[in-house]
C-alpha positions, 0 to 999 in steps of 0.5 A: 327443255322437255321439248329441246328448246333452249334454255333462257337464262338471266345473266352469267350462266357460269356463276354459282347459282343455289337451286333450292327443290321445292319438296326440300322446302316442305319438308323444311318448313314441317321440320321447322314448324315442329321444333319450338327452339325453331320460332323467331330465329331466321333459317335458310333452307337446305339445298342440293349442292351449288352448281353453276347455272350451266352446269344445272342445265346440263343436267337438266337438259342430260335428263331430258335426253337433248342437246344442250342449248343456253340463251343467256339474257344481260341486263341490257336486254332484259330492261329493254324487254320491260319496256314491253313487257311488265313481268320482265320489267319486274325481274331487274331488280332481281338482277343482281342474283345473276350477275355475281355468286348466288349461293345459300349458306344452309350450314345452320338449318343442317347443323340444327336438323341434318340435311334433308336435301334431296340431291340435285341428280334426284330432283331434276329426274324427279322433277322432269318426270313430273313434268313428263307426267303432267305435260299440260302443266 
């Protein structure tokens, strides 16, 4: 979206969708790590608020500076592709996270070690500036 391209999406782009940030992920694990009553208990991250799928690439795209544009990709399609193309061929057992709510329920790593999730707005600005930064990425 840095150059104004649309956006290519699997499935509905109008369900909710958990975005997880990747410096939220380190920060997590280092506070996971460093708590014993942490080990041999199953976590899941803290994430910024669920939006939608549309919704994150409009404010993706609001931070880029371009017109929102959404190609979105049906399953149909999607293993018609593998049949070409092994990457895609791999992604349609992953289907169903883009075909009902995709949502992470963080509540216990919050109510164990507070929310260390970086707001949505702050992680894409943070984000497409690095990408800005890094161009060749």
């Amino acid at each position: 979206t840095l150059t104004g391209k649309k956006a290519q999406v699997l499935g509905n782009p109008d369900l909710l969708h958990t975005q997880t940030y990747m410096k939220d992920i380190g920060k997590s694990l280092v506070v996971l790590s460093e708590n014993d009553d942490a080990f041999g208990q199953v976590w899941h991250l803290p994430n910024p608020e669920t939006v939608t799928t549309r919704e994150f690439i409009e404010k993706v795209f609001r931070e880029t500076g371009h017109k929102v544009r959404i190609q979105a990709a049906s399953k149909t399609l999607v293993k018609l592709m593998g049949l070409f193309n092994p990457q895609l061929r791999e992604m349609v057992e992953m289907f169903y996270q883009f075909e009902e709510p995709f949502v992470v329920d963080d509540s216990k790593f919050k109510n164990a070690f507070g929310d260390v999730a970086t707001p949505l707005d702050q992680a894409i600005r943070e984000t497409v500036e690095w990408y800005r930064a890094h161009p060749n990425a």
